[in-house]
py3Dmol code that shows the C-alpha trace and the ligand (Angstrom):
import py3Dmol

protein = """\
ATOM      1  CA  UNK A   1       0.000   0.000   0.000  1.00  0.00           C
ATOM      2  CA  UNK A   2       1.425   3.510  -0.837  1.00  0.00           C
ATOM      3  CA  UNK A   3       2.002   5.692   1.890  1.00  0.00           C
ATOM      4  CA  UNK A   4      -0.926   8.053   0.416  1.00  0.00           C
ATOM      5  CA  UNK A   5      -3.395   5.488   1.591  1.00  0.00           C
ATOM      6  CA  UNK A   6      -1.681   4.258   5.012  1.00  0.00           C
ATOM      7  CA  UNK A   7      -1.134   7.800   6.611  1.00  0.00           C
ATOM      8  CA  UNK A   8      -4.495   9.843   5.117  1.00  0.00           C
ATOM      9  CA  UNK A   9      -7.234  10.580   7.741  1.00  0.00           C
ATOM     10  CA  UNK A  10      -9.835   8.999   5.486  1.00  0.00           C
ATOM     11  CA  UNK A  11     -12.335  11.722   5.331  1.00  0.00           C
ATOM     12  CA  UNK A  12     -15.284  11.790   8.168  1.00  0.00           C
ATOM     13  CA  UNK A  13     -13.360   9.528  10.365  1.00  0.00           C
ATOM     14  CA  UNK A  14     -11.748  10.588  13.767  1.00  0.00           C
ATOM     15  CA  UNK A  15      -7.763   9.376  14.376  1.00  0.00           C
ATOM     16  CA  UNK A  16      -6.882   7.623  17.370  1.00  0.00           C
ATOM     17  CA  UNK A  17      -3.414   9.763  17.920  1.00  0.00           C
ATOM     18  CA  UNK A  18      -2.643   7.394  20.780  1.00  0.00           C
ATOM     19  CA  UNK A  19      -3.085   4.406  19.035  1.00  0.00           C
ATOM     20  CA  UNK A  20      -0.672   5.456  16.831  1.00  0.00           C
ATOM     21  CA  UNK A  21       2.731   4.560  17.356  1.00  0.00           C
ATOM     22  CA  UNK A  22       4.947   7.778  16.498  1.00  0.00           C
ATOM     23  CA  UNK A  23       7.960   4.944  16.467  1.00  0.00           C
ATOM     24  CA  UNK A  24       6.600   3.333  13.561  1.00  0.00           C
ATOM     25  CA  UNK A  25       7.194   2.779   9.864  1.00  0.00           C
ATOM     26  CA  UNK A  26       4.096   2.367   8.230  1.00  0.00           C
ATOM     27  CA  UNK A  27       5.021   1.272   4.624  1.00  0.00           C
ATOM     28  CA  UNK A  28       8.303   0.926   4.467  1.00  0.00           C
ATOM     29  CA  UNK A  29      10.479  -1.876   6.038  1.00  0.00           C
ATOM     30  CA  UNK A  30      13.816  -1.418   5.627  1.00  0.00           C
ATOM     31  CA  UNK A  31      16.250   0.524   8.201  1.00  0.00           C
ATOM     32  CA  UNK A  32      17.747   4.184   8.173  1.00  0.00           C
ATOM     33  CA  UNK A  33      19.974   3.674   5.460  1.00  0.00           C
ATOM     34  CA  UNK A  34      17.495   1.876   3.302  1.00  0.00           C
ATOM     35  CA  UNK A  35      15.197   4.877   4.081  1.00  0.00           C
ATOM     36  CA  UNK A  36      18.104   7.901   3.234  1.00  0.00           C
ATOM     37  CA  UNK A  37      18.296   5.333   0.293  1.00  0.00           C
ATOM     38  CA  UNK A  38      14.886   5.267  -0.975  1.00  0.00           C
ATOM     39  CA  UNK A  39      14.287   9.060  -0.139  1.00  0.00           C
ATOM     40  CA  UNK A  40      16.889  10.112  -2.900  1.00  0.00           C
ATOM     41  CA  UNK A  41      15.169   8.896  -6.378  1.00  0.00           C
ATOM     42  CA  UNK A  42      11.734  10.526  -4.757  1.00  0.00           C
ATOM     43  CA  UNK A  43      13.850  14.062  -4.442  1.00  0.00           C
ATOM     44  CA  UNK A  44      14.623  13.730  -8.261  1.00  0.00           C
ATOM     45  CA  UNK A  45      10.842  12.938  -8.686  1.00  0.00           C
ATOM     46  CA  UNK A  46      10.360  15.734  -6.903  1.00  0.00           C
ATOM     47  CA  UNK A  47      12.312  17.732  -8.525  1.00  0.00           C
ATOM     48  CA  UNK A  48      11.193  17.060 -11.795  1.00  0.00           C
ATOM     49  CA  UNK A  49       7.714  17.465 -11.215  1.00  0.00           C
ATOM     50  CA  UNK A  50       7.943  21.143  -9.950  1.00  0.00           C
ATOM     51  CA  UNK A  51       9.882  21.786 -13.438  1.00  0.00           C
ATOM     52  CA  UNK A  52       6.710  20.582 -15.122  1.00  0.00           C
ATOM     53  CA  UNK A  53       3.930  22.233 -12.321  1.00  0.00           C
ATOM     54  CA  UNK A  54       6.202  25.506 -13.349  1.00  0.00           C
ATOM     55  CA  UNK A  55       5.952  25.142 -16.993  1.00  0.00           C
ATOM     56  CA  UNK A  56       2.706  24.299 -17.525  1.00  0.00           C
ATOM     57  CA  UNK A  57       1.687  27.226 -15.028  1.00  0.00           C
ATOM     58  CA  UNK A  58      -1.848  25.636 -14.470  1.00  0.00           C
ATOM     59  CA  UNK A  59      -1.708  24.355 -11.073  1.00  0.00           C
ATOM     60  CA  UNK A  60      -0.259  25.075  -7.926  1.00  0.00           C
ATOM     61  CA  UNK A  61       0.743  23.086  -5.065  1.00  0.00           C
ATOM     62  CA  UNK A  62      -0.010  23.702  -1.423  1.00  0.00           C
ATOM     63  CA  UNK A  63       1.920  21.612   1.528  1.00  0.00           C
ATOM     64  CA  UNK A  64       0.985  22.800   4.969  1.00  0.00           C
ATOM     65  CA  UNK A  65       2.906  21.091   7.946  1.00  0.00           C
ATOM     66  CA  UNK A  66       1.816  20.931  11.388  1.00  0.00           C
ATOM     67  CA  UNK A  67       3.283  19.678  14.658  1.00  0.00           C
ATOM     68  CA  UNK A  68       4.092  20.034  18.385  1.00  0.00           C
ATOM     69  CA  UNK A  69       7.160  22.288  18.952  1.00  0.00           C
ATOM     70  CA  UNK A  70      10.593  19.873  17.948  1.00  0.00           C
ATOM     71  CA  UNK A  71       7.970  17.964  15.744  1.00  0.00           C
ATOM     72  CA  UNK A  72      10.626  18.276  12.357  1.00  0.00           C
ATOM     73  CA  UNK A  73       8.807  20.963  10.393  1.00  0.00           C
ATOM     74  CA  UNK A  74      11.886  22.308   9.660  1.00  0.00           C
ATOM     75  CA  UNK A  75      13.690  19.136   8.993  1.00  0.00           C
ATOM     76  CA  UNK A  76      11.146  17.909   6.414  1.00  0.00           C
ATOM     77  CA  UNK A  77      11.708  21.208   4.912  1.00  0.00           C
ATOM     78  CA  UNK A  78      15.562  21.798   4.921  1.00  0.00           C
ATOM     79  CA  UNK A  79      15.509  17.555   3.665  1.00  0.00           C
ATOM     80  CA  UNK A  80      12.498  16.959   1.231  1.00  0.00           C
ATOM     81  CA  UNK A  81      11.221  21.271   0.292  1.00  0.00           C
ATOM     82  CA  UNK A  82      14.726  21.101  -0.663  1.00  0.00           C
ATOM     83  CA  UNK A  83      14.439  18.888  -3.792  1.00  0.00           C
ATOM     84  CA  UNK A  84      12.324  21.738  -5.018  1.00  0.00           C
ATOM     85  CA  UNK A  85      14.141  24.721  -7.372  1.00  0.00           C
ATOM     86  CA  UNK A  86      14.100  28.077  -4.728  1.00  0.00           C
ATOM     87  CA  UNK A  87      12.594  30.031  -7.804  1.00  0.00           C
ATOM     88  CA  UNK A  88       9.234  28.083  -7.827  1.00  0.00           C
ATOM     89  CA  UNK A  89       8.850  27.423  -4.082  1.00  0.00           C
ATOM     90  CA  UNK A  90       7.893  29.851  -1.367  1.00  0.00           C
ATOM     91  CA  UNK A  91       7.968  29.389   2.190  1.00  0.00           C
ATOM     92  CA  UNK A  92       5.827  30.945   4.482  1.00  0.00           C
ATOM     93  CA  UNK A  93       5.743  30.433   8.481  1.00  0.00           C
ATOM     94  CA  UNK A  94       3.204  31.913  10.859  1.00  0.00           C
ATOM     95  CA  UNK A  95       3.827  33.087  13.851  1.00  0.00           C
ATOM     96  CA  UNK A  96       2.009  34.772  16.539  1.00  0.00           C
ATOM     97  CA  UNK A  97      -0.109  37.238  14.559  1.00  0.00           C
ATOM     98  CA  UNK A  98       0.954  40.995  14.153  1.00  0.00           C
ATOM     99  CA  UNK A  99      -1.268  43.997  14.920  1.00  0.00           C
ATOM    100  CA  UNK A 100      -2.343  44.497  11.515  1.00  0.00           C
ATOM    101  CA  UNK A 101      -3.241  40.782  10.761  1.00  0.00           C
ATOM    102  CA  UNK A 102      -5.333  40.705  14.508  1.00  0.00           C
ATOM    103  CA  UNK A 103      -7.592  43.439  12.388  1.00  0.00           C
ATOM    104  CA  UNK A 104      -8.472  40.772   9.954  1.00  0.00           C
ATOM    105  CA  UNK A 105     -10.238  37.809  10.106  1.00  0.00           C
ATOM    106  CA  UNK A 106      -7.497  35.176  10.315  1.00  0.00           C
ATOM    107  CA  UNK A 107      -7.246  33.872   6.653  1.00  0.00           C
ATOM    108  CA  UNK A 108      -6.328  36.866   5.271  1.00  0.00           C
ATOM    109  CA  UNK A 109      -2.357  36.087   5.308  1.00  0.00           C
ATOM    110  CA  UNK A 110      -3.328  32.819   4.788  1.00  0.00           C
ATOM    111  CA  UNK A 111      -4.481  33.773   1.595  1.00  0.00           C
ATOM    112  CA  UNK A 112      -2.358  36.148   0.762  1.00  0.00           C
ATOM    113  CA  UNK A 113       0.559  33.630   0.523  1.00  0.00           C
ATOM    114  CA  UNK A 114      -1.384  30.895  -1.184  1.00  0.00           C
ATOM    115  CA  UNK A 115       0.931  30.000  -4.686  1.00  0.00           C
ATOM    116  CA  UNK A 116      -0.206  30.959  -7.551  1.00  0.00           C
ATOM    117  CA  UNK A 117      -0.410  28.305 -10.901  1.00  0.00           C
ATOM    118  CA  UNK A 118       2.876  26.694 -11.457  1.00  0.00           C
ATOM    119  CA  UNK A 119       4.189  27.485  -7.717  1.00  0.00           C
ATOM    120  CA  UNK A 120       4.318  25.425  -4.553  1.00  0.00           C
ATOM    121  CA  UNK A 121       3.743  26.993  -1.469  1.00  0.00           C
ATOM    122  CA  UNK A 122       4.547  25.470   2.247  1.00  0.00           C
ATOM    123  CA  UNK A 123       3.238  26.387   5.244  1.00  0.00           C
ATOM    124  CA  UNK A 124       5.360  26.030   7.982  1.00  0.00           C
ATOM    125  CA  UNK A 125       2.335  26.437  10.535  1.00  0.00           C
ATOM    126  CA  UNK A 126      -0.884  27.786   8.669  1.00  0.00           C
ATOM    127  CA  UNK A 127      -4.467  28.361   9.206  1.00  0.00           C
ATOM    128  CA  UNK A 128      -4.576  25.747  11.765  1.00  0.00           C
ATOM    129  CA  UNK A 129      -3.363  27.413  14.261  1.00  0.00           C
ATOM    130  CA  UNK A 130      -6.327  29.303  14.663  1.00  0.00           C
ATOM    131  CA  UNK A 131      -7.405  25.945  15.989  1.00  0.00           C
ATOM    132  CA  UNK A 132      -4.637  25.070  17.978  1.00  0.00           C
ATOM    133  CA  UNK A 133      -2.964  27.141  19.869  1.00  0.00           C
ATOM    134  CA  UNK A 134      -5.497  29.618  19.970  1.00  0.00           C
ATOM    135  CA  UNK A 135      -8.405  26.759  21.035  1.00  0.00           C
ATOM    136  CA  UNK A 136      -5.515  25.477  23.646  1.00  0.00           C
ATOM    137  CA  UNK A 137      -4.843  29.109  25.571  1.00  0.00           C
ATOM    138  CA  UNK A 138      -8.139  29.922  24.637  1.00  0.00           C
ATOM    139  CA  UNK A 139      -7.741  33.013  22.875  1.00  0.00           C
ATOM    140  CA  UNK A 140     -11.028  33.631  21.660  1.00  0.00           C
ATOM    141  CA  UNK A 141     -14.126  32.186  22.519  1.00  0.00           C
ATOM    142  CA  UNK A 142     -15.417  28.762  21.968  1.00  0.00           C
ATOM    143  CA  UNK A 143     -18.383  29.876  19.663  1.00  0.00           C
ATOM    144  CA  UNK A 144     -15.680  31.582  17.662  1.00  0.00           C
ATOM    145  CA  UNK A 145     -12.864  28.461  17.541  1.00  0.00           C
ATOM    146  CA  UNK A 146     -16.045  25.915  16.913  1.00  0.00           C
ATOM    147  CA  UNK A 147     -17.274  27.937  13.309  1.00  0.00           C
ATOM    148  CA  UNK A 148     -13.886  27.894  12.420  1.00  0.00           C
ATOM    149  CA  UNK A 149     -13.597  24.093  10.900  1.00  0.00           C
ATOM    150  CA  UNK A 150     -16.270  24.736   8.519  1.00  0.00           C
ATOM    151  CA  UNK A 151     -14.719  27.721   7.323  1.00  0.00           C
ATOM    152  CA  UNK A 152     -11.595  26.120   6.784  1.00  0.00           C
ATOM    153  CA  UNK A 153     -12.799  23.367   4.460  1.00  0.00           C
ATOM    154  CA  UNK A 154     -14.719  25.958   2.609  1.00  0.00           C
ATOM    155  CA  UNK A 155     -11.684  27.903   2.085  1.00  0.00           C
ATOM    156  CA  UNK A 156      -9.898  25.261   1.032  1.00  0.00           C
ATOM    157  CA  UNK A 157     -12.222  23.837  -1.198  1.00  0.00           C
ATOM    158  CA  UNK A 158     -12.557  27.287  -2.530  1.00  0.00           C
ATOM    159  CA  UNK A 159      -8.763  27.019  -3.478  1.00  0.00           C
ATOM    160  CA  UNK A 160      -8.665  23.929  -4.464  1.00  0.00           C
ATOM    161  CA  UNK A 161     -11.493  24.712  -7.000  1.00  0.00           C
ATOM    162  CA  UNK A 162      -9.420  27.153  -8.214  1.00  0.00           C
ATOM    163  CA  UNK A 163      -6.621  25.165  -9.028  1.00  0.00           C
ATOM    164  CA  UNK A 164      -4.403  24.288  -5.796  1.00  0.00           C
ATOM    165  CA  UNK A 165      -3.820  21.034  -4.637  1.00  0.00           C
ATOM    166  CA  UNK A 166      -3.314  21.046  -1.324  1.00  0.00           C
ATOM    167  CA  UNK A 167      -1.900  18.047   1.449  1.00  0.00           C
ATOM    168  CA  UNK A 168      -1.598  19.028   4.755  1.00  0.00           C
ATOM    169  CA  UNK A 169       0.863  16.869   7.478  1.00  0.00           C
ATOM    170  CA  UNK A 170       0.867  16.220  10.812  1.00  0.00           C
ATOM    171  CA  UNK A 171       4.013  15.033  11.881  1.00  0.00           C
ATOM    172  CA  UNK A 172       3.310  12.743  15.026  1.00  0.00           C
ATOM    173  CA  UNK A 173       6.306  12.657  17.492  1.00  0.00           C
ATOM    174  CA  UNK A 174       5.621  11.491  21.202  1.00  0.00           C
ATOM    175  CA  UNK A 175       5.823  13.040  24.318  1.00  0.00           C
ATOM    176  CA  UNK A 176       9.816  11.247  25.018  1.00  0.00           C
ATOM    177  CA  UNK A 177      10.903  12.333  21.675  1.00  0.00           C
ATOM    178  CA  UNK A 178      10.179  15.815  22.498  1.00  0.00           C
ATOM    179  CA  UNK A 179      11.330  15.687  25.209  1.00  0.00           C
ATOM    180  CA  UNK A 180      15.048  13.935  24.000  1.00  0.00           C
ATOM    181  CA  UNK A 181      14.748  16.766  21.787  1.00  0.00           C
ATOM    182  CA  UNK A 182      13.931  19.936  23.726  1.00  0.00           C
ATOM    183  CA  UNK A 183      17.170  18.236  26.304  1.00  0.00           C
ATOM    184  CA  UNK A 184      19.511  18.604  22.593  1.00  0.00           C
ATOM    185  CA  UNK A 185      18.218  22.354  22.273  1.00  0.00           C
ATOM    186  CA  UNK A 186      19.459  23.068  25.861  1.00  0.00           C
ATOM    187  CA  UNK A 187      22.902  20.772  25.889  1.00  0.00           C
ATOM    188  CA  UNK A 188      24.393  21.618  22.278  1.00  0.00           C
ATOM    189  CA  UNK A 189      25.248  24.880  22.326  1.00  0.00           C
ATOM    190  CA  UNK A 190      24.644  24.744  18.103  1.00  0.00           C
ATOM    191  CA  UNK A 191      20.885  23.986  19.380  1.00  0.00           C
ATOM    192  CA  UNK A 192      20.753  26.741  21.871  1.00  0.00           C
ATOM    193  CA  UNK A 193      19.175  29.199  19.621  1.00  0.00           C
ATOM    194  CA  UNK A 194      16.439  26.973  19.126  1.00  0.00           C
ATOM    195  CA  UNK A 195      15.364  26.792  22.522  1.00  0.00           C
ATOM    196  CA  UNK A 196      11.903  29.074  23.776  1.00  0.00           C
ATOM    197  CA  UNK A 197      10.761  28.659  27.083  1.00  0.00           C
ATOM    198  CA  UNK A 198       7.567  29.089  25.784  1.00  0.00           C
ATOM    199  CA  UNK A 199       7.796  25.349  24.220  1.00  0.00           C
ATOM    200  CA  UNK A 200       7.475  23.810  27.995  1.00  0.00           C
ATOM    201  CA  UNK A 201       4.104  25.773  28.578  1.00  0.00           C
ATOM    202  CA  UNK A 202       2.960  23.845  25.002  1.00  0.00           C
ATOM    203  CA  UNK A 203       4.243  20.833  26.438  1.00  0.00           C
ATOM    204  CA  UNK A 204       2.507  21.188  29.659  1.00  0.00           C
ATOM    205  CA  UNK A 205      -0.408  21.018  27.778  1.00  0.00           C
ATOM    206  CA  UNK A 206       0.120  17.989  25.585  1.00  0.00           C
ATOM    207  CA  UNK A 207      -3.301  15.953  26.112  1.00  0.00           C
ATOM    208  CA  UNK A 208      -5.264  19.547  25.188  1.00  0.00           C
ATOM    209  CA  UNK A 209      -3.215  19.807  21.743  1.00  0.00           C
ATOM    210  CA  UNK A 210      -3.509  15.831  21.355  1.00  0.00           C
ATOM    211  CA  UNK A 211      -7.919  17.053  22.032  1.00  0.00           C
ATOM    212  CA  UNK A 212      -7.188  19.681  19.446  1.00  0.00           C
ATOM    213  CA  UNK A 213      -5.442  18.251  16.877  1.00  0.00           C
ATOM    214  CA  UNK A 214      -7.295  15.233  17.078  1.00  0.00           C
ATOM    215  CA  UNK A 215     -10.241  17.462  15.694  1.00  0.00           C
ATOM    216  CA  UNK A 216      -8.750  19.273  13.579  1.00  0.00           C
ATOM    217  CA  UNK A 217      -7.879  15.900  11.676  1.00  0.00           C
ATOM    218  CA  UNK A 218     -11.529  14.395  11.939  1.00  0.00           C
ATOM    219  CA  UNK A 219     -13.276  17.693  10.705  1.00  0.00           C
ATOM    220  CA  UNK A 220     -10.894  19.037   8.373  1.00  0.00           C
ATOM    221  CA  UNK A 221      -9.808  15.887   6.270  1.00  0.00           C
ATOM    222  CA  UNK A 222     -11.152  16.224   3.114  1.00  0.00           C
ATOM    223  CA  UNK A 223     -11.019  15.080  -0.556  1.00  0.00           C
ATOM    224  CA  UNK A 224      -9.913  18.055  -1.546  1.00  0.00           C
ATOM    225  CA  UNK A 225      -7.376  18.919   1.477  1.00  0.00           C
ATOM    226  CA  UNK A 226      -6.485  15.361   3.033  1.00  0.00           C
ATOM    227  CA  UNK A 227      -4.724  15.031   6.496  1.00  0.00           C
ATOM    228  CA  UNK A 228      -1.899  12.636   6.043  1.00  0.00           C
ATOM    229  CA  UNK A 229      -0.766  11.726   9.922  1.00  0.00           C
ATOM    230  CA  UNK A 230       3.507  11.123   9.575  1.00  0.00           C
ATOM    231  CA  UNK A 231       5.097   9.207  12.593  1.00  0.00           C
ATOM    232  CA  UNK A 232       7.823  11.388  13.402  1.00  0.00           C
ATOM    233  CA  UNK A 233      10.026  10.252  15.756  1.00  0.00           C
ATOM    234  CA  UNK A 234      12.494   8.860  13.384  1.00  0.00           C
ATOM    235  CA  UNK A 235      13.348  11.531  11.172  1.00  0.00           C
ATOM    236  CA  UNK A 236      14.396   9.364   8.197  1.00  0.00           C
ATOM    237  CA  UNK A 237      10.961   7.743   8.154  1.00  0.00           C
ATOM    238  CA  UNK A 238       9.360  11.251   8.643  1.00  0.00           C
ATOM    239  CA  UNK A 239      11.402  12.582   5.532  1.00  0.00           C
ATOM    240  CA  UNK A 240      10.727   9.570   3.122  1.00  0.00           C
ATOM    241  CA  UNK A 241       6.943   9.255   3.999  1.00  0.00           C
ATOM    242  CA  UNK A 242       6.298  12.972   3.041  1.00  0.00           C
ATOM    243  CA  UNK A 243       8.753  12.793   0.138  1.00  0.00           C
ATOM    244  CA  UNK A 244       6.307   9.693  -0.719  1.00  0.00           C
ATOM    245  CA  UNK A 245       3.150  10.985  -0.341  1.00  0.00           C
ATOM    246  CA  UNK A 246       4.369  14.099  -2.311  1.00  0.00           C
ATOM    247  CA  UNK A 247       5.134  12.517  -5.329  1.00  0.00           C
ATOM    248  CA  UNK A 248       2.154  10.373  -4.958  1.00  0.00           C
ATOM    249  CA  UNK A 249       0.376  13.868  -5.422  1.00  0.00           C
ATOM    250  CA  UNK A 250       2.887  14.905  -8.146  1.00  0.00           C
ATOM    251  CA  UNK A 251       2.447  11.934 -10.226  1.00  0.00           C
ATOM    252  CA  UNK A 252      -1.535  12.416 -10.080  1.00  0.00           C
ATOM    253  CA  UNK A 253      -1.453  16.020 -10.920  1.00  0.00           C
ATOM    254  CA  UNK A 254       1.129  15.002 -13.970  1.00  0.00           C
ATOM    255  CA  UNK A 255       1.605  18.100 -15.427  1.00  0.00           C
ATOM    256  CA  UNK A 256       2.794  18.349 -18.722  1.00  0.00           C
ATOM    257  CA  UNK A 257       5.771  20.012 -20.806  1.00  0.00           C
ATOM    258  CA  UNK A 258       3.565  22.839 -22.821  1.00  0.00           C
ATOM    259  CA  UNK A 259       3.196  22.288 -26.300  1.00  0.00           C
ATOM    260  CA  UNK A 260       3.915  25.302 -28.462  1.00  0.00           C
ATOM    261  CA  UNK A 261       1.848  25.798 -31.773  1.00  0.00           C
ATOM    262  CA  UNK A 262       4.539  27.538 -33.553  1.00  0.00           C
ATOM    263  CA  UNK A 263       6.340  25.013 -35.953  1.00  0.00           C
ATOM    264  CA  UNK A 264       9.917  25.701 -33.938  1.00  0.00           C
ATOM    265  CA  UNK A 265      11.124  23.164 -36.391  1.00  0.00           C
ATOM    266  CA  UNK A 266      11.729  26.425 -39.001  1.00  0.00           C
ATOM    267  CA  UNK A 267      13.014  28.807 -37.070  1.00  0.00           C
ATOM    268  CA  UNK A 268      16.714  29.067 -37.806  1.00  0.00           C
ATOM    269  CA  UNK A 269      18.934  30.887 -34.961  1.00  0.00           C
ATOM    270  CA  UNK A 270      21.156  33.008 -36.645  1.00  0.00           C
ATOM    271  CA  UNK A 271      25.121  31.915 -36.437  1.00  0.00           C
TER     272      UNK A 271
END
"""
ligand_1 = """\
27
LIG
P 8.271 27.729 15.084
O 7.975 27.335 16.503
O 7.216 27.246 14.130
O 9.660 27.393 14.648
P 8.155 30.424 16.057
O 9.183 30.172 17.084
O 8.147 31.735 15.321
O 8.159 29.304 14.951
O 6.757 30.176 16.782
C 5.618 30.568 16.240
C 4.632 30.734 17.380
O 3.520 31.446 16.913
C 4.124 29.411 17.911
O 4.193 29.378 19.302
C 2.672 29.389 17.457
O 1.819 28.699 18.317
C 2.354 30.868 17.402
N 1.239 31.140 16.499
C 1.137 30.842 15.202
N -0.073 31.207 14.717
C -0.737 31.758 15.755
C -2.035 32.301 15.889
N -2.880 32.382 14.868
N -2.385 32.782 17.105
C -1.536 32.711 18.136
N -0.311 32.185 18.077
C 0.090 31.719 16.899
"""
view = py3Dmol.view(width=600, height=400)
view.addModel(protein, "pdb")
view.setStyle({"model": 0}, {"cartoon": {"style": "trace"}})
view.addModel(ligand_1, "xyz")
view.setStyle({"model": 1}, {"stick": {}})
view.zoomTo()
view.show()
């Protein structure tokens, strides 16, 4: 089975996050090696598929990635965006929004950094925050947070209609991996930048994200927008699943070289 159809939250179904293991290898059975193995011909896929998505200039590709703090967002990007050319590829993170954003209604910078035909865009946190961290510390009100799944999936059926194809990740790590990991950002002083003190307040609340993200998977996994849920605590598993289920998505958008109508075959370049 393709890793497409083993990691997607099948649409209308709610995920178990604690039944499943963020250790595991759904998929693939090989070891680390076998996996940095396997990852490289998918990067050339990759690759190859945003040169076509760019020439053709009909589509657009949206990734959004989600995850506890020292979940490997920015792993999966520095070791599978990567395989994309810079010039068609944008990434956008979200942070804690500004003044000016606060005075809209919260997809407006969403939108305003969705690609445009023969682009990719990745969201390094994205419109789900707004039902995350802001449902978690409570932010706004409940009646507010609660409307906000349905206007999601309209929104993103709205750009998918409109040509974007859009997968969205949760990378799944567990409570010990973050841990191992938040213990690396305070020993190695290479890490130390890395390190908020804000990230043990998330973790304090881990079983109110698990509640949140566990709902934002059920309601917001779509046709158009799957949730594909990535074990993440090995990071070589992490990388080749999403490199896997992205070329899964290139090879069904297949987009072709453009065919010119001009008969090129006559014109003669001058010596
Ligand atoms: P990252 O942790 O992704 O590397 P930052 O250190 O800039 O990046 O953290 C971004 C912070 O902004 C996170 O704590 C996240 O929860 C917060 N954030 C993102 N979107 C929102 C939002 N809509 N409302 C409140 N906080 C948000």
């Amino acid at each position: 089975m393709s890793f497409a159809d083993l990691l997607r939250v099948t649409p209308g179904t709610t995920p178990d996050l604690e039944a499943i293991d963020p250790d595991g290898t759904p998929g693939f059975d090989g070891d680390k090696d076998a996996g940095h193995e396997a990852l490289k011909p998918l990067r050339v896929e990759l690759a190859d598929f945003q040169e076509r998505l760019w020439a053709e200039s009909r589509e657009s590709l949206l990734i959004v990635l989600q995850a506890l703090d020292a979940g490997g967002k920015d792993g999966v990007i520095r070791k599978v965006v990567s395989a994309f050319n810079p010039q068609g590829t944008r990434v956008t993170g979200y942070g804690v929004p500004t003044e000016e954003e606060l005075r809209h209604d919260y997809l407006w910078r969403i939108h305003a950094n969705a690609p445009g035909h023969g682009r990719i865009g990745v969201f390094n946190r994205s419109h789900y925050e707004d039902v995350l961290v802001v449902r978690v510390n409570e932010l706004v009100p409940e009646s507010v947070w609660r409307q906000r799944y349905d206007q999601i999936n309209d929104f993103e059926a709205h750009l998918a209609a409109n040509g974007t194809r859009i997968v969205k990740f949760y990378l799944h790590i567990s409570r010990d991996e973050q841990r191992r990991r938040f213990r690396k950002r305070l020993d190695n002083p290479e890490k130390n930048w890395k390190w908020s003190s804000g990230d043990l307040e998330t973790r304090s609340k881990w079983d109110d994200f698990q509640s949140a993200y566990t709902d934002a998977l059920a309601r917001c996994s779509t046709d158009v927008a799957p949730w594909f849920i990535v074990p993440a605590d090995r990071k070589w598993y992490r990388d080749l699943a999403v490199a896997g289920v992205l070329a899964e998505t290139a090879r069904d958008m297949n987009p072709r070289w453009p065919v010119i109508d001009e008969d090129l075959s006559a014109i003669v370049i001058p010596e």
